[in-house]
C-alpha positions as CSV (number, residue, x, y, z in Angstrom):
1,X,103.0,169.4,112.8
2,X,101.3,172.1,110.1
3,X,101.0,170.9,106.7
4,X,103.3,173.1,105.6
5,X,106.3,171.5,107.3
6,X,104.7,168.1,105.5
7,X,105.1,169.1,102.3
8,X,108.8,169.6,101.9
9,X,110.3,166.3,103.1
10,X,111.1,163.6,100.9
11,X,109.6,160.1,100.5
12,X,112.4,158.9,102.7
13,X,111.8,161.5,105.0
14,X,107.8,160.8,105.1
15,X,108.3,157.3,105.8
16,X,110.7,157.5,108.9
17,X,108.1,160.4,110.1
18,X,105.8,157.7,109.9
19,X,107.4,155.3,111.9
20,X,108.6,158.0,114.3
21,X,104.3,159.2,115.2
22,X,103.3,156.3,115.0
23,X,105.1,154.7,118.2
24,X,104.6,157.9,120.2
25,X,100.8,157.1,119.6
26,X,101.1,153.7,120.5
27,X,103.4,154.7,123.7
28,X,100.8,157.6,124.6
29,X,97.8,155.1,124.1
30,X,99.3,152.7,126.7
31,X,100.3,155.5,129.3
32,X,96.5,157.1,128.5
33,X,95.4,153.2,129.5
34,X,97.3,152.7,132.6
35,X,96.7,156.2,134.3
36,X,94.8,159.4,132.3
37,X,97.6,161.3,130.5
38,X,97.7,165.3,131.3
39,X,96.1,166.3,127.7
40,X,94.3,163.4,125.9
41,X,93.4,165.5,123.1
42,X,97.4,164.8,122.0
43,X,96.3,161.8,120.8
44,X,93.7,162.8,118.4
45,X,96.5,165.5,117.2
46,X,99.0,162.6,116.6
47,X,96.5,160.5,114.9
48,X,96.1,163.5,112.1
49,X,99.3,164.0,111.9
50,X,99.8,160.5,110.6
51,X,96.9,160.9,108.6
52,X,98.5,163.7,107.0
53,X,102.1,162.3,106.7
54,X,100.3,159.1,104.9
55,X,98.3,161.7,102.6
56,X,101.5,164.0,101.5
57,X,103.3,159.7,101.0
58,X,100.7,159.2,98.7
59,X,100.5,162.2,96.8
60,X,105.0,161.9,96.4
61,X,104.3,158.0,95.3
62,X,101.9,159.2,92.7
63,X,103.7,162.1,91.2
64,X,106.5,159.5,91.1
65,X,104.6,157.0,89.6
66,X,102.8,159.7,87.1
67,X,106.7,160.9,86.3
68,X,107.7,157.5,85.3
69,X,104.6,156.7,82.9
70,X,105.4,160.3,81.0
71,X,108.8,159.3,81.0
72,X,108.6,156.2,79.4
């Protein structure tokens, strides 16, 4: 996933994506334990991708957070 794609989904959207990466890591981590999986460096990928998805979560929690102080 580019981080272009990252950028426009919600905070909703970020959080399900989340969820979502994180259980194909955890389901390719097991097959990668119980027999070698065709292309290990998948799970490196999948492992920034979170990282990224948790980096464009915080940046939308902040500007949220940021909007509400100005607001106020």
């Amino acid at each position: 996933m580019k981080y272009s794609e990252i950028i426009g989904l919600s905070k909703e959207d970020l959080v399900a994506k989340i969820a979502e990466e994180t259980e194909n890591l955890k389901k390719m981590k097991f097959a990668h334990a119980v027999s070698a999986i065709e292309n290990p460096s998948r799970i490196g990928k999948l492992r920034r991708d979170i990282a990224r998805l948790n980096t464009e979560l915080t940046k939308v929690k902040a500007a949220a957070a940021t909007a509400t102080t100005e607001s106020n």
